[in-house]
Residue frames as qw, qx, qy, qz and C-alpha x, y, z in Angstrom:
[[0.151, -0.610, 0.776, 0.051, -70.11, 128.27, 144.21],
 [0.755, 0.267, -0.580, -0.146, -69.61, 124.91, 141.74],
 [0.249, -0.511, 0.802, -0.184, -68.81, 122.31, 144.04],
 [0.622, 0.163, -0.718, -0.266, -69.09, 118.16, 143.09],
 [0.682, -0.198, -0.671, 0.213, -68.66, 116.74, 146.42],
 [0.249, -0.756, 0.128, -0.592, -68.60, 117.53, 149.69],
 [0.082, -0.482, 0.695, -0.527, -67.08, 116.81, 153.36],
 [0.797, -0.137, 0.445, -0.385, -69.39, 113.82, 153.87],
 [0.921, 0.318, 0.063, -0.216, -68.19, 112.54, 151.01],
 [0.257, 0.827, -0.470, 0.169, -65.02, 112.81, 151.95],
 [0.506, -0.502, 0.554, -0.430, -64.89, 111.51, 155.11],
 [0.951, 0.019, 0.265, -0.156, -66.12, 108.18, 153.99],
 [0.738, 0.565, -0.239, 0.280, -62.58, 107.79, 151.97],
 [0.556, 0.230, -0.429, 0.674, -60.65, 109.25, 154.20],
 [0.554, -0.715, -0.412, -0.116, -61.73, 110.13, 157.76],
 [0.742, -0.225, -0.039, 0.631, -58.59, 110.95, 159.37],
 [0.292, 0.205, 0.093, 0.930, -58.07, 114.30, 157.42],
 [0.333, -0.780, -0.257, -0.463, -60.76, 116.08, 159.40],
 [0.781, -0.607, -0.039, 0.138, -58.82, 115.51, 163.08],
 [0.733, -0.408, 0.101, 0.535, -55.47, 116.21, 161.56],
 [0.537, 0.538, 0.227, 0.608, -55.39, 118.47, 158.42],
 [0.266, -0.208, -0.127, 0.933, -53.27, 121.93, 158.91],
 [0.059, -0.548, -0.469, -0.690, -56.24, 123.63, 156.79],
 [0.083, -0.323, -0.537, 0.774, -56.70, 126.09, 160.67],
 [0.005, 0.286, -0.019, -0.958, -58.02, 128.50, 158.88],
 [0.572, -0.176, -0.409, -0.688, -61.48, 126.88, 157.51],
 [0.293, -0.322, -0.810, 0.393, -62.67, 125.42, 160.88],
 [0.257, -0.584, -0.506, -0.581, -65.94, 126.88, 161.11],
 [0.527, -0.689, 0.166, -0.469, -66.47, 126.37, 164.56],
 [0.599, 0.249, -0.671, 0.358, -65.08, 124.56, 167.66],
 [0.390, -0.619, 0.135, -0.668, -65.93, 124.24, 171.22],
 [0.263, 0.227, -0.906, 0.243, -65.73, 121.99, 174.58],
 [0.374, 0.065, 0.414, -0.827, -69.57, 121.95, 175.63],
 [0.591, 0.018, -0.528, -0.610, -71.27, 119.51, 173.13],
 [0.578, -0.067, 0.537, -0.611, -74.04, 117.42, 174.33],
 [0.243, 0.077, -0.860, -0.442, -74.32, 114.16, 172.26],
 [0.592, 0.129, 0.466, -0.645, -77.92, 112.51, 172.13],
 [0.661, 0.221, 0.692, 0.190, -77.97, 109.62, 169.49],
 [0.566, 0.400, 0.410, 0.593, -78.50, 111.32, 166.74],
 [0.184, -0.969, -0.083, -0.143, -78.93, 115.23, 168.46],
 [0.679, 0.016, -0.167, 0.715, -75.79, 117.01, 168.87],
 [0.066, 0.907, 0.153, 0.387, -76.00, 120.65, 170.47],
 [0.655, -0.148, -0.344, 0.656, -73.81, 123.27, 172.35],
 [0.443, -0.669, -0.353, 0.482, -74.58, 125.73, 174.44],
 [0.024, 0.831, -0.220, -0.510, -74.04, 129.77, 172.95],
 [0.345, -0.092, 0.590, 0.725, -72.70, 128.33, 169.47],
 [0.430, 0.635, 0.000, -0.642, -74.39, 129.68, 166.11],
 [0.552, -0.138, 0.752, 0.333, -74.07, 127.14, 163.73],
 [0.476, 0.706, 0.489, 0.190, -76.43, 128.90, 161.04],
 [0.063, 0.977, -0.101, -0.176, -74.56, 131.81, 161.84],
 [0.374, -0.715, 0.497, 0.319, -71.23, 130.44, 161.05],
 [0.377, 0.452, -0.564, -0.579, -71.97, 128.70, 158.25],
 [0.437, 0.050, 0.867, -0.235, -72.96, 124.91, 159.42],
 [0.709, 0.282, -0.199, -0.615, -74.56, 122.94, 156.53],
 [0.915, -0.004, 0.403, -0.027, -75.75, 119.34, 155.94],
 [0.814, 0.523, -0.138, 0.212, -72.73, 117.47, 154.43],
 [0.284, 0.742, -0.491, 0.358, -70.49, 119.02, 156.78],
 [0.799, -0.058, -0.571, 0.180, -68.52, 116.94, 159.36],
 [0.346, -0.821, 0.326, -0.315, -68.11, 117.68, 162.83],
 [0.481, 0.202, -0.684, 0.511, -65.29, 115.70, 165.10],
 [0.750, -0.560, -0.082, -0.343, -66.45, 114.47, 168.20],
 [0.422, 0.314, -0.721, 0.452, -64.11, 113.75, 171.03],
 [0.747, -0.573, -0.265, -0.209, -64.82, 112.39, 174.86],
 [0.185, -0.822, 0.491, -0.220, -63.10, 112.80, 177.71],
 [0.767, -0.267, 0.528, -0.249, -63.26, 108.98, 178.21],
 [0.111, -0.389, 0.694, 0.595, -62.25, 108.26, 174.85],
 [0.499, 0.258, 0.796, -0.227, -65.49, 106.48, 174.16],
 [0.497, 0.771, 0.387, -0.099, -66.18, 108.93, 171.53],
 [0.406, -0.516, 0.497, 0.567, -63.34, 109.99, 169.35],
 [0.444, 0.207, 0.733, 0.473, -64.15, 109.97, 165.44],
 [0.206, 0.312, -0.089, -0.923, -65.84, 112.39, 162.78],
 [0.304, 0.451, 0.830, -0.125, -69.18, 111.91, 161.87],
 [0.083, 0.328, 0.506, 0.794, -71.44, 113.52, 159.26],
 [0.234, 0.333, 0.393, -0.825, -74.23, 116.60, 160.09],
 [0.107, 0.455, 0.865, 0.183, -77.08, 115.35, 158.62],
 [0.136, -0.783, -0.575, -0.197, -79.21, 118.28, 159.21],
 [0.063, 0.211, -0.286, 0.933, -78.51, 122.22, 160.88],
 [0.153, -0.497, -0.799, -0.302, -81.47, 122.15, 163.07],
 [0.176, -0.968, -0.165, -0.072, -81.57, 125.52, 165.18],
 [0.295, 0.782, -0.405, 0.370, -78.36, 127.64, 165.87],
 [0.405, -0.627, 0.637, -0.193, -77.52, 125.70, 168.79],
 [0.731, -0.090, 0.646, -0.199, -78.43, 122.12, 167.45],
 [0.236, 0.438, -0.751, -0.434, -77.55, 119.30, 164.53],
 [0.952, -0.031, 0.192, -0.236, -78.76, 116.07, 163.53],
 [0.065, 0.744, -0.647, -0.150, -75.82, 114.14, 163.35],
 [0.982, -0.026, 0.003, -0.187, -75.11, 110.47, 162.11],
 [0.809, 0.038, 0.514, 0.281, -72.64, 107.57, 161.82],
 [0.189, 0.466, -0.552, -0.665, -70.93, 107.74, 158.51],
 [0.783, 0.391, 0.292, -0.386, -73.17, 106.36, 155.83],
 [0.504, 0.134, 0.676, 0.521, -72.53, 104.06, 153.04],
 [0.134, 0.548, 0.528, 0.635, -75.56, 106.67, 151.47],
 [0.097, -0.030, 0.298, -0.949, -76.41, 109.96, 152.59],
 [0.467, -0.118, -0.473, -0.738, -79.87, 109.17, 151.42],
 [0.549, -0.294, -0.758, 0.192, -80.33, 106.53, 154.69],
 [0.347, -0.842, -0.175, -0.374, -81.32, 107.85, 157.75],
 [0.067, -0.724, 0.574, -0.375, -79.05, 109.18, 160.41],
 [0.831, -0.097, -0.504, 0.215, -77.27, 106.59, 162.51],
 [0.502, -0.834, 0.134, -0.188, -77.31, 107.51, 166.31],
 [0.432, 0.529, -0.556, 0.473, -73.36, 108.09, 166.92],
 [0.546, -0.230, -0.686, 0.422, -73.89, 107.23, 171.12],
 [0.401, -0.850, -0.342, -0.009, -74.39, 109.62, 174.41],
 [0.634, -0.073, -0.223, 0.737, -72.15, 112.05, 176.10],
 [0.301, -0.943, -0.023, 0.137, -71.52, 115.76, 177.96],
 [0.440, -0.813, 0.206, 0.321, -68.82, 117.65, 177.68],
 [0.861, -0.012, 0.368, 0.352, -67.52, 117.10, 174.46],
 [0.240, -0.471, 0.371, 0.764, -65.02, 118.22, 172.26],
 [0.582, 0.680, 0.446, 0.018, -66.41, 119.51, 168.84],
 [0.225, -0.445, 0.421, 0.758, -64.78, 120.66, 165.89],
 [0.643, 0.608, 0.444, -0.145, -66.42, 121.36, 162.56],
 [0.083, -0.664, 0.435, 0.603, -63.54, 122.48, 159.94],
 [0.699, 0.573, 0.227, -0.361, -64.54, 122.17, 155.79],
 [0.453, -0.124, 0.663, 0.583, -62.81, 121.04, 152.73],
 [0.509, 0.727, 0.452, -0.094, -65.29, 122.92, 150.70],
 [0.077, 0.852, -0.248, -0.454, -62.74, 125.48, 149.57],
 [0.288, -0.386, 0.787, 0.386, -60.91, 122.66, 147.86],
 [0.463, 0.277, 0.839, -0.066, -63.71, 121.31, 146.86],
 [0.257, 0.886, 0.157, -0.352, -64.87, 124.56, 144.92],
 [0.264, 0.778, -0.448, -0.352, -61.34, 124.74, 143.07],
 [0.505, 0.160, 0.819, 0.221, -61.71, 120.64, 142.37],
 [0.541, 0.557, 0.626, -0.072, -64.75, 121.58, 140.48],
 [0.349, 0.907, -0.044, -0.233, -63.34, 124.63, 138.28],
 [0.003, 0.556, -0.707, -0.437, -60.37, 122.94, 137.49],
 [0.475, 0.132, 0.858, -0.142, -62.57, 119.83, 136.57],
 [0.467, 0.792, 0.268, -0.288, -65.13, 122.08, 134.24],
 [0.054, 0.776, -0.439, -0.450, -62.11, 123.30, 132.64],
 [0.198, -0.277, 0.899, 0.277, -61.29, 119.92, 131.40],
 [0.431, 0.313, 0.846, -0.036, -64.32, 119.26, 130.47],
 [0.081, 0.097, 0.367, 0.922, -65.02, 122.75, 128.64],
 [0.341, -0.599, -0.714, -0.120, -67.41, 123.88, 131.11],
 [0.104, -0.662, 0.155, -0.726, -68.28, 126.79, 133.03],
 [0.136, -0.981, 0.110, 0.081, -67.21, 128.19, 135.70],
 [0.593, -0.397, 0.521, 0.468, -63.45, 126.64, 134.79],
 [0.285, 0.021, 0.380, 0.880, -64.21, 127.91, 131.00],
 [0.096, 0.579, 0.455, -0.670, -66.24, 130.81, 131.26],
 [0.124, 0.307, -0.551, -0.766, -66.23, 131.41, 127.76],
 [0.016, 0.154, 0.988, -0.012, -68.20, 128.37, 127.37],
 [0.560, -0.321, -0.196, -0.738, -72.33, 128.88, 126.80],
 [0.829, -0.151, -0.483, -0.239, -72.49, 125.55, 128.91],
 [0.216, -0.456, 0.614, -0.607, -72.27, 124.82, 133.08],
 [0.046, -0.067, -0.976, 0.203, -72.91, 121.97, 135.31],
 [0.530, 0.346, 0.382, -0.673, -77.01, 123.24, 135.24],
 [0.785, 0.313, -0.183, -0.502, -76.90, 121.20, 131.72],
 [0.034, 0.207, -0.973, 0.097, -74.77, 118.45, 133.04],
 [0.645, -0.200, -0.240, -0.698, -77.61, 115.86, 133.19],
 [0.860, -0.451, -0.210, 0.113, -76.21, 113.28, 135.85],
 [0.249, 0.781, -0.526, 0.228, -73.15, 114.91, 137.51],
 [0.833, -0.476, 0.268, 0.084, -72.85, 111.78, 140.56],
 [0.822, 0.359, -0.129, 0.423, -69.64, 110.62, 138.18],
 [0.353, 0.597, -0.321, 0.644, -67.96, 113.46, 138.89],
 [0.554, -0.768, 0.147, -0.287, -68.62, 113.25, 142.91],
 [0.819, -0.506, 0.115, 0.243, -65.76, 111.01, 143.17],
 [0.476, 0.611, 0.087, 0.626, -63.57, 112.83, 140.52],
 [0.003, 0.816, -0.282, 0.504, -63.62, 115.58, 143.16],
 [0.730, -0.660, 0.159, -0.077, -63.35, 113.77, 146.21],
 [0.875, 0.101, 0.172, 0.441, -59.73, 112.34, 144.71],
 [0.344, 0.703, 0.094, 0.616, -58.97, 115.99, 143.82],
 [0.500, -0.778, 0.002, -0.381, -59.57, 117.34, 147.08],
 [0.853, -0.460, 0.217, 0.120, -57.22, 114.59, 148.77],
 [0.753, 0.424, 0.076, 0.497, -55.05, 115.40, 146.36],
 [0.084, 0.787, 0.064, 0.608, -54.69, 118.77, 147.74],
 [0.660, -0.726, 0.124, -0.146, -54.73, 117.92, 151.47],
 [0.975, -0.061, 0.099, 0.190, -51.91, 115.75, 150.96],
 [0.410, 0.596, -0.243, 0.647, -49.56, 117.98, 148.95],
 [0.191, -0.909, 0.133, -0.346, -50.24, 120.50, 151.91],
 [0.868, -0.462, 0.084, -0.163, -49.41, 117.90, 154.44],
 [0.941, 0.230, -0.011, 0.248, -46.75, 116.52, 152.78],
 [0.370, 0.650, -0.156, 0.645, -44.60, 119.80, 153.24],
 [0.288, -0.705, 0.162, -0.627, -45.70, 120.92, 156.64],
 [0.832, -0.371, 0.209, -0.356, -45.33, 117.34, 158.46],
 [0.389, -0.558, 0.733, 0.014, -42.47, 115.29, 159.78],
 [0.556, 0.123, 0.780, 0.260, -43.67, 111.89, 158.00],
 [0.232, 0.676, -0.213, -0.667, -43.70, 114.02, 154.70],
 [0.208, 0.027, -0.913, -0.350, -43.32, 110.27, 152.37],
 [0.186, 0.142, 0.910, -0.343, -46.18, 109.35, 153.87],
 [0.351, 0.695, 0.192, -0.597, -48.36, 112.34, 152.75],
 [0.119, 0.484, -0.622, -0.605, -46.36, 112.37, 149.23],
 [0.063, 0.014, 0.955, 0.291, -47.51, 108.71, 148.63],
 [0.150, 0.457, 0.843, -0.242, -50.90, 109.41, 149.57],
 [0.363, 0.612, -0.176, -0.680, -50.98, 112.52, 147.25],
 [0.301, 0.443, -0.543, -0.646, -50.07, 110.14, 144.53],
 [0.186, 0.268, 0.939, -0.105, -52.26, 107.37, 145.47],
 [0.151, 0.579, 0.673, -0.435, -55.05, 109.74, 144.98],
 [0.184, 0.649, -0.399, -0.621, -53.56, 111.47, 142.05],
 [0.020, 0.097, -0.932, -0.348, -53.60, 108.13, 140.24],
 [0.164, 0.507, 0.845, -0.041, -57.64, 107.50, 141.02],
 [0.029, 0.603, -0.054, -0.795, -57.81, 110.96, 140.26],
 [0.031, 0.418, -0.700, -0.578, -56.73, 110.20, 136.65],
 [0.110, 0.027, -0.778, -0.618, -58.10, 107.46, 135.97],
 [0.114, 0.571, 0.672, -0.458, -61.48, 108.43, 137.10],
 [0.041, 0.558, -0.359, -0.747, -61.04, 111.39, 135.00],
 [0.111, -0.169, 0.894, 0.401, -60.66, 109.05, 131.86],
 [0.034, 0.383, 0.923, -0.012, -63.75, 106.89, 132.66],
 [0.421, 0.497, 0.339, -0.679, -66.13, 110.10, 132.49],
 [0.033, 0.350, 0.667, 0.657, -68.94, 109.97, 129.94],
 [0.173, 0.466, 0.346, -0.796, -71.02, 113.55, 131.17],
 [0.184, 0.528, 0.679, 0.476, -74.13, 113.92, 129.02],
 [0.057, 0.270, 0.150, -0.949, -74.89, 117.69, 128.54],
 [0.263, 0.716, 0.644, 0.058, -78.60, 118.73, 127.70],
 [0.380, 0.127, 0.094, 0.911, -77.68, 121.81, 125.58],
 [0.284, -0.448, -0.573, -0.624, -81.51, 122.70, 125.07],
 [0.375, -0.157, 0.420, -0.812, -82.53, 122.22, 128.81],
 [0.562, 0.071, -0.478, -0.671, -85.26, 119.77, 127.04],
 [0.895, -0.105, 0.323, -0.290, -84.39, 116.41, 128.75],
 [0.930, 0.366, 0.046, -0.015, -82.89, 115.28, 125.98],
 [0.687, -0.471, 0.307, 0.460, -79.10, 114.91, 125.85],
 [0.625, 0.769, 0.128, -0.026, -77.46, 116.41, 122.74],
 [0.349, 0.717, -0.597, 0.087, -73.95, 116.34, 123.57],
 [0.939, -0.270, -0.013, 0.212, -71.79, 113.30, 125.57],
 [0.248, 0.762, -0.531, 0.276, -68.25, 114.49, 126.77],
 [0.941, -0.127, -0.288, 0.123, -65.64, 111.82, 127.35],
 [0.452, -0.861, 0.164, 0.168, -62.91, 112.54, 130.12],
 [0.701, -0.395, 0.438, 0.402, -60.41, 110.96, 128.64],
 [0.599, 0.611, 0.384, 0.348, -60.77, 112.52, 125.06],
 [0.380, -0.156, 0.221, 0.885, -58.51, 115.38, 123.01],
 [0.479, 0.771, 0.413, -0.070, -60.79, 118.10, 122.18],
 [0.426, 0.022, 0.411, 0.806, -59.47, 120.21, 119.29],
 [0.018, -0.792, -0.233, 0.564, -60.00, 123.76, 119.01],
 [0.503, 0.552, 0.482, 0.458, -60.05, 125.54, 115.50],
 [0.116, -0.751, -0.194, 0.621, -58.78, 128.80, 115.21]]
């Protein structure tokens, strides 16, 4: 599965849509037994390798005291009961930031990867790339920096939560605007790509697609 961005890299835009988005039905896991240890998060009988748990994904942390209350990034799956879990980062590449202490907490782990999967194939498509044109001899394995396109999906993705939202929830302008807030950086993100493709594999770049260009197709 193609995917540009992921649920940490969401969060840091938009935090909020992990605690409130209708998306039930890709919550991974969920439970009222976590154990918070600065950066150690475990619970008691869960299976996080069994359920799918991977670094990048976000878990929601909640206290009975309110002390804790916010979604934080999983840095690490480290045995089916346990995570390394941080702070949101400015860079994933920093080391975890111990999120605080606690018993008894609420935990919720629920993905945006599906969206994130049909960001990137509608993305390739535009760019005349596999897996979004399969026809194509060329996929994101000859893309030779793809970081551009990590916020290209994350704008796509929120583009998607929003629509949903926007239908299913009482403040329904609210969601709308924030679909097309994110539908506009969408765009012109989009525009601003310049993807160099190494056709050869070699190192060497040999093509340069521009986002905002008309390709023309001879038949």
């Amino acid at each position: 599965m193609v995917m540009f961005s992921c649920d940490a890299d969401v969060v840091r835009v938009e935090p909020g849509v992990f605690a409130g988005s209708p998306f039930a039905g890709q919550v991974l896991c969920s439970g009222a037994n976590g154990v918070l240890a600065g950066t150690v998060f475990s619970a008691a009988g869960e299976n996080f390798v069994g359920k799918g748990v991977a670094a990048g994904h976000v878990v929601v942390l909640q206290s009975l005291d309110g002390s804790i209350n916010a979604a934080y990034e999983v840095v690490a799956v480290v045995s089916a009961t346990q995570l390394e879990v941080s702070a949101v980062r400015a860079d994933s590449q920093t080391p975890a930031i111990p999120v605080g202490t606690g018993s008894g907490l609420i935990y919720r782990i629920m993905t945006l990867g599906p969206q994130a999967a049909i960001a990137a194939e509608e993305i390739t498509a535009r760019l005349g790339l596999r897996p979004g044109c399969p026809e194509n001899a060329y996929g994101p394995e000859h893309i030779v920096d793809a970081t551009p396109l990590r916020m290209v999906s994350v704008y796509r993705v929120l583009m998607m939560v929003f629509v949903i939202q926007a239908g299913t929830s009482d403040a329904g302008k609210t969601f709308a605007f924030r679909h097309d807030y994110y539908k506009t950086l969408y765009c012109n993100a989009f525009n601003r790509l310049r993807i160099a493709v190494d056709v050869e594999r070699d190192g060497v770049p040999e093509r340069m697609i521009v986002g905002g260009g008309v390709r023309c197709i001879r038949k």
